[in-house]
SEDOVEX-343425 format. One record per atom (N, C-alpha, C): x, y, z. Coordinates in steps of 0.05 Angstrom, whole numbers, padded with zeros to 5 digits, always signed. Layout:
BEGIN
XYZ;...
END
This chain:
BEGIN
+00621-00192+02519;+00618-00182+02492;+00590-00169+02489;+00584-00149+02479;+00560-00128+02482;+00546-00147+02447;+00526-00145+02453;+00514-00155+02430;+00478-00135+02429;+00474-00127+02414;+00452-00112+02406;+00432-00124+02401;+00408-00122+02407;+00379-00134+02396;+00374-00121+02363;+00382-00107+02354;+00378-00103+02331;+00406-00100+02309;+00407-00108+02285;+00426-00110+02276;+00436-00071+02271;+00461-00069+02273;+00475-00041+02268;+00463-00030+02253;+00460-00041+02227;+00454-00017+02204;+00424-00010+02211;+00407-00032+02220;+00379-00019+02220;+00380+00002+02239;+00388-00004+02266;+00392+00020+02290;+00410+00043+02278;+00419+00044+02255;+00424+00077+02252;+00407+00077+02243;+00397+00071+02220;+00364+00070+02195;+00346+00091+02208;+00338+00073+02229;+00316+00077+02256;+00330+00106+02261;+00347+00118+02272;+00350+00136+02284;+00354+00162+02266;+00366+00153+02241;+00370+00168+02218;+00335+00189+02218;+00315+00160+02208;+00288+00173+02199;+00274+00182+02226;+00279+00177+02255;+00266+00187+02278;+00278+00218+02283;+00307+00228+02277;+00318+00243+02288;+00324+00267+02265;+00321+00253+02232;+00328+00273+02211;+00361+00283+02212;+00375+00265+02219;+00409+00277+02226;+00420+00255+02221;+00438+00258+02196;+00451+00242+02187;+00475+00217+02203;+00481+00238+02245;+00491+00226+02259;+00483+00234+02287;+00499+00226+02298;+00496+00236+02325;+00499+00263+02335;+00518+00275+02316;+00529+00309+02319;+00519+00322+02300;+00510+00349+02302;+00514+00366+02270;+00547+00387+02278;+00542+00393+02250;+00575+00407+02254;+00565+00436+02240;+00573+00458+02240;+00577+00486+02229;+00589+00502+02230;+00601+00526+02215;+00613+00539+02220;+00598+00567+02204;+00607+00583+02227;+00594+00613+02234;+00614+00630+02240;+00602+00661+02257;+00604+00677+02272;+00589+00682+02291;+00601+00688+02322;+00593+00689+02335;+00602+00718+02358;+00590+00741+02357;+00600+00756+02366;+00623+00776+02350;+00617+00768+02324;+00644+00768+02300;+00669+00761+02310;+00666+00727+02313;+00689+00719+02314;+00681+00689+02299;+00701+00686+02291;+00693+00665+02276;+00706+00637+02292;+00676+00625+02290;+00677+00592+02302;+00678+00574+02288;+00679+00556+02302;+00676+00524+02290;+00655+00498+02308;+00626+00496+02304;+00612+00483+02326;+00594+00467+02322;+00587+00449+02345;+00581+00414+02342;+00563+00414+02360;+00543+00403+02356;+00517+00403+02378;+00507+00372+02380;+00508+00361+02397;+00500+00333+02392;+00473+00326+02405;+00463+00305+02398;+00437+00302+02396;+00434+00268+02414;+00415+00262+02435;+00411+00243+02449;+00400+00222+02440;+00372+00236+02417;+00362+00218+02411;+00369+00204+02386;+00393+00210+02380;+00406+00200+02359;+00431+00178+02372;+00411+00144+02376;+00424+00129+02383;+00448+00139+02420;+00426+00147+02429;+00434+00161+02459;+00455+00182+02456;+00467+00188+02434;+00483+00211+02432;+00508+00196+02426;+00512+00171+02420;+00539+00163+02430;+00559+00168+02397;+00584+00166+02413;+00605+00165+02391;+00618+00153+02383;+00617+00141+02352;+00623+00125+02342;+00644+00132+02321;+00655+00121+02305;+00680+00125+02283;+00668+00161+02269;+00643+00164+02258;+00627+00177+02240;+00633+00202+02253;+00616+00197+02286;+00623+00230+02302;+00647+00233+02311;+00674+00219+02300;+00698+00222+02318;+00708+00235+02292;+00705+00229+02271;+00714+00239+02246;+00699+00268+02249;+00680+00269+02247;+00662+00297+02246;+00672+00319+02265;+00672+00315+02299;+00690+00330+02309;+00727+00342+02300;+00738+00312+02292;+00762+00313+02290;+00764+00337+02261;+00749+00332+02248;+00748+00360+02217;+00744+00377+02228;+00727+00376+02246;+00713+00405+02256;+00738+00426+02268;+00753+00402+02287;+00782+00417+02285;+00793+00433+02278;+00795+00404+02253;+00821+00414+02244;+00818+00440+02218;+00790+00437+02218;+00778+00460+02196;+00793+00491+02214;+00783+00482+02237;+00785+00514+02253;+00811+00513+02260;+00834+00506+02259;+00863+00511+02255;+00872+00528+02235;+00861+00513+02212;+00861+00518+02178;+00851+00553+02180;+00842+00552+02190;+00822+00581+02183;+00824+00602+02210;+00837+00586+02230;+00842+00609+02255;+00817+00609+02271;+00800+00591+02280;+00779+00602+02292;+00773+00584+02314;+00756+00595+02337;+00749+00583+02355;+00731+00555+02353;+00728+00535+02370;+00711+00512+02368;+00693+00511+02399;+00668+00503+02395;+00647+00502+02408;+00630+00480+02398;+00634+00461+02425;+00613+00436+02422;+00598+00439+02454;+00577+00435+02443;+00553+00421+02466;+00549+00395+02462;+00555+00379+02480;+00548+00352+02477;+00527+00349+02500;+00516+00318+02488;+00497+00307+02504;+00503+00270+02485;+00513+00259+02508;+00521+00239+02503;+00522+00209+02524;+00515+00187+02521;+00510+00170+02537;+00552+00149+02530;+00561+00167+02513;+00598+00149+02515;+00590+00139+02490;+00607+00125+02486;+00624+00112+02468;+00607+00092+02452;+00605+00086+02433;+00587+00070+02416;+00587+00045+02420;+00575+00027+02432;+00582+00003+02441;+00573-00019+02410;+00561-00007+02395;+00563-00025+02378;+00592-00026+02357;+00598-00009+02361;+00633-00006+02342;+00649-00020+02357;+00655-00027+02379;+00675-00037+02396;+00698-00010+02400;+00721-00018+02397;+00732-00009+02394;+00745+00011+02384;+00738+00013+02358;+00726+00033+02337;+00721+00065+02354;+00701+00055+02370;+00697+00083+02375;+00712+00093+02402;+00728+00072+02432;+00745+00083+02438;+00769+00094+02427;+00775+00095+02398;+00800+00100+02389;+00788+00141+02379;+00766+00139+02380;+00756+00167+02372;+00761+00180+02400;+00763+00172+02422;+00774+00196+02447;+00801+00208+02445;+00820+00185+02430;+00844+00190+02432;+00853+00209+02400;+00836+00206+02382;+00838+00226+02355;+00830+00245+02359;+00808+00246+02376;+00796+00277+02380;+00821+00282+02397;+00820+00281+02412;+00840+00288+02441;+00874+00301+02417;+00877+00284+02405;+00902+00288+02394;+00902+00315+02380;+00878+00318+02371;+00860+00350+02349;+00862+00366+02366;+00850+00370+02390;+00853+00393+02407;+00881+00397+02417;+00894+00379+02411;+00922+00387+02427;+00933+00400+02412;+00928+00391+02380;+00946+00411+02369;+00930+00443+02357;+00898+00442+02370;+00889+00468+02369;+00903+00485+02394;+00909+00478+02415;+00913+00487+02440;+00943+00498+02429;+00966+00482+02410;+00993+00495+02406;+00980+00524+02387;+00962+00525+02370;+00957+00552+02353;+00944+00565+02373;+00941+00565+02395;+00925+00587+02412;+00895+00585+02401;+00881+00575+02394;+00862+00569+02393;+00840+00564+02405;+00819+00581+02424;+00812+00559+02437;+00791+00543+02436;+00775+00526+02458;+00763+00502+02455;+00732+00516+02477;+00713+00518+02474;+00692+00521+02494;+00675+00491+02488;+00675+00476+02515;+00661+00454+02515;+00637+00460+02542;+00605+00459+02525;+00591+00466+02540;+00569+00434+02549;+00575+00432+02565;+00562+00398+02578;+00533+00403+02584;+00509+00385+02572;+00490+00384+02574;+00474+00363+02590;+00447+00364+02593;+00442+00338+02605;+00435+00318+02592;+00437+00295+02590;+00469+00283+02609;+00499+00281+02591;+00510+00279+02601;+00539+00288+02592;+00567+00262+02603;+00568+00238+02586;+00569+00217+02602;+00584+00194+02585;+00604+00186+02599;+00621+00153+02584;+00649+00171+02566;+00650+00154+02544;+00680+00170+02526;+00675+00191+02520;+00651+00205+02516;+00651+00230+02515;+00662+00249+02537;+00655+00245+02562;+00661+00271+02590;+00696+00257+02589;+00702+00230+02582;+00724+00219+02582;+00749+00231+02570;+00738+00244+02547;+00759+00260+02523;+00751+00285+02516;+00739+00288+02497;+00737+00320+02492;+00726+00337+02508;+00701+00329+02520;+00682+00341+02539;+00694+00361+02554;+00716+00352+02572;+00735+00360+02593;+00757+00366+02587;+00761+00374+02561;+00787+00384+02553;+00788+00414+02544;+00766+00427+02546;+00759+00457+02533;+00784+00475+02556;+00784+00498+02544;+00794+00517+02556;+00779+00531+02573;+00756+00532+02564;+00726+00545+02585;+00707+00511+02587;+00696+00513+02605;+00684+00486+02605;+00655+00495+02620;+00637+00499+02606;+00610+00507+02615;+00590+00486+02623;+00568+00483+02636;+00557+00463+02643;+00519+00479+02639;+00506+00472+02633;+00479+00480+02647;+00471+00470+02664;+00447+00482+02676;+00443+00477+02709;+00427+00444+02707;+00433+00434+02737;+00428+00404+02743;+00440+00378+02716;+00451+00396+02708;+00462+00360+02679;+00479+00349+02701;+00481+00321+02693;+00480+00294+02692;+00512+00293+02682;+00531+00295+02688;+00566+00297+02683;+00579+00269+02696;+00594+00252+02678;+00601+00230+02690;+00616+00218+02672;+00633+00194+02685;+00632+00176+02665;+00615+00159+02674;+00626+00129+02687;+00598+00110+02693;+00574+00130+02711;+00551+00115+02704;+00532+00130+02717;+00535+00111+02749;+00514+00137+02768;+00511+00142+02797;+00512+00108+02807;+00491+00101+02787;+00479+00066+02805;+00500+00055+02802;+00514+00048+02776;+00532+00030+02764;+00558+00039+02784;+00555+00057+02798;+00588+00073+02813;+00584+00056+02844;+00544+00060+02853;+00539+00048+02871;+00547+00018+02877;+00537+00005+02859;+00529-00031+02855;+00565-00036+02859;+00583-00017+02850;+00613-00030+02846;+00619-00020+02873;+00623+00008+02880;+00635+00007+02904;+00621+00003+02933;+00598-00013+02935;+00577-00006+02950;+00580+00011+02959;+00576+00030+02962;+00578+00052+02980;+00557+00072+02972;+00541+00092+02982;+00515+00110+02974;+00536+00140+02971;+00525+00147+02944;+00542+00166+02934;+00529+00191+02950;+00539+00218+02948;+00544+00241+02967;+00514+00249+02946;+00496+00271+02965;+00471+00282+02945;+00477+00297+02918;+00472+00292+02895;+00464+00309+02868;+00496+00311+02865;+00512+00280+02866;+00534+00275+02860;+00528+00268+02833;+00551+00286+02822;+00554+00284+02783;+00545+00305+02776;+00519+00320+02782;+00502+00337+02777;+00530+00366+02771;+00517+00384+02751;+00541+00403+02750;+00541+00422+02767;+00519+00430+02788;+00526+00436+02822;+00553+00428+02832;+00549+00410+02836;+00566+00388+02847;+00594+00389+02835;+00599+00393+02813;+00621+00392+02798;+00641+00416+02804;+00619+00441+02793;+00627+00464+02801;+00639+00467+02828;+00633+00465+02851;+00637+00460+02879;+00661+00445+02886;+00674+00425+02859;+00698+00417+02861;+00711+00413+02838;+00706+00440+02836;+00727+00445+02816;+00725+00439+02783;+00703+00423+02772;+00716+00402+02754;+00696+00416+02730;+00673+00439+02739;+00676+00464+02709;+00675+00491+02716;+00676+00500+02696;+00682+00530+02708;+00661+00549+02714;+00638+00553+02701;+00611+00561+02711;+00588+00543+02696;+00567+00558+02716;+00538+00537+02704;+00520+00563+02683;+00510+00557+02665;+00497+00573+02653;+00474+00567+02644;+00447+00574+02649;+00429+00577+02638;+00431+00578+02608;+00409+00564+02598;+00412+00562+02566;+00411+00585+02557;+00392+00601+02562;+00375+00626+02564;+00401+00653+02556;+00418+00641+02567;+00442+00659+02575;+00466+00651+02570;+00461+00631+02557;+00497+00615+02530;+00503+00639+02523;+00497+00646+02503;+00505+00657+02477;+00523+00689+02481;+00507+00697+02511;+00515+00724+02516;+00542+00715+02524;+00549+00695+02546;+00564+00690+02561;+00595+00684+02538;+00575+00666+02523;+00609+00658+02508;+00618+00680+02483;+00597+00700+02480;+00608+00722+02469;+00622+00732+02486;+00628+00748+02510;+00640+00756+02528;+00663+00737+02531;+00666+00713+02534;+00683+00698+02534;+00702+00699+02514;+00696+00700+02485;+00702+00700+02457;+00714+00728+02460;+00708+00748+02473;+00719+00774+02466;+00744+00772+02477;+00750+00762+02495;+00771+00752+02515;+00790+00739+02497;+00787+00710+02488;+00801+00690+02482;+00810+00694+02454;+00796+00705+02443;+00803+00711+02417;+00817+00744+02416;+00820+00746+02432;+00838+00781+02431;+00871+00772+02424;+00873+00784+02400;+00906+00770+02401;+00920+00798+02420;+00914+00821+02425;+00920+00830+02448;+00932+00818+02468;+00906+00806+02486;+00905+00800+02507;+00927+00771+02512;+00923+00758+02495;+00930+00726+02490;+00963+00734+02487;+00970+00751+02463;+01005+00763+02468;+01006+00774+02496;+00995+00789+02505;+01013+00800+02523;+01017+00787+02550;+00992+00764+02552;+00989+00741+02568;+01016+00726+02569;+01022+00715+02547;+01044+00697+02533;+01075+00705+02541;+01075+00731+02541;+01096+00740+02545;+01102+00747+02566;+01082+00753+02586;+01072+00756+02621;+01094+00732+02630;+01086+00712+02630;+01078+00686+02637;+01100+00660+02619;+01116+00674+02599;+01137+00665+02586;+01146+00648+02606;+01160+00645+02620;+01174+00632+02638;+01167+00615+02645;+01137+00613+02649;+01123+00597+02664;+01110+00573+02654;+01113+00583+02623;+01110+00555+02601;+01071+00568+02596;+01059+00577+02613;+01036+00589+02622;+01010+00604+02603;+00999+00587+02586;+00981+00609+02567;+00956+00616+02580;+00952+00635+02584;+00919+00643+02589;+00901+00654+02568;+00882+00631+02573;+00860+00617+02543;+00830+00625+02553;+00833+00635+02587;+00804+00632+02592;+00795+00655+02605;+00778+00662+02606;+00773+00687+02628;+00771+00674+02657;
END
């Protein structure tokens, strides 16, 4: 049973007045490239980034706002998993979020999940790795249990700058690495793509047969 050195409410208190963010995530909605988004940026030093009932609700609106309204969703996380002071509570937020994007993914909708460093526990577990584009910046930290904790269980010495999003990329598990420097251009170009109801119909109907949507460049 995980037990905390400080009682819950002070450790948000504490993190509330260190960090100025009401949670672990902020949420907004914009344009980007004139297309209209829906997006979540999460923050580390806000109680290590983790997600608890508060940020599972905050994504899960963030959703379902952008269903409501037709628009794309974009989260950058940076997250150490799942809130260990909620218990359970907050594994039940992998499976609500998870349930939100599924039914963004039936409206054609899509999802850009861009992984930061580090990127780690119920987070890379559920939403993280569920985008349609799945971006990484260079050298983050992608996992669920971390490197040692993978070591100490399977003894075994893990492969070099294993987790790292090098590493990921190389097998498969995102789709490119991007410089921060160079987000914004990239997922506009992306956004011109995904959001083309053009492209997305005539995709659909390509590929009918095949059950087959293409969401990503």
């Amino acid at each position: 049973e995980f037990v905390d050195s400080k009682p819950y409410k002070k450790r948000i208190e504490q993190a509330r007045r260190a960090t100025g963010l009401p949670e672990a995530i902020i949420t907004a909605r914009g344009k980007v490239g004139g297309h209209r988004v829906f997006g979540g940026a999460m923050d580390m030093n806000f109680i290590g980034g983790s997600m608890g009932s508060a940020v599972g609700e905050k994504v899960t609106r963030l959703i379902e706002r952008a269903i409501e309204e037709r628009g794309g969703v974009i989260i950058f996380s940076a997250s150490g998993g799942a809130r260990m002071q909620e218990g359970v509570l907050s594994l039940m937020q992998m499976a609500k979020i998870s349930a939100a994007l599924a039914a963004l993914e039936e409206r054609h909708l899509p999802f850009i999940s861009v992984l930061t460093d580090p990127t780690t526990g119920g987070v890379t577990a559920s939403f993280a790795m569920l985008g349609d584009l799945i971006l990484a910046e260079p050298k983050a930290l992608i996992g669920f249990a971390g490197p040692r904790v993978i070591e100490q269980t399977i003894r075994q010495k893990l492969p070099k700058d294993f987790q790292r999003s090098e590493f990921l990329l190389e097998h498969g598990m995102v789709d490119a690495i991007i410089d921060r420097r160079e987000m914004r251009p990239f997922i506009v170009k992306s956004l011109n793509f995904m959001m083309n109801p053009d492209i997305t119909r005539e995709s659909t109907e390509k590929f009918s047969g095949l059950k087959f949507q293409v969401t990503s460049p």
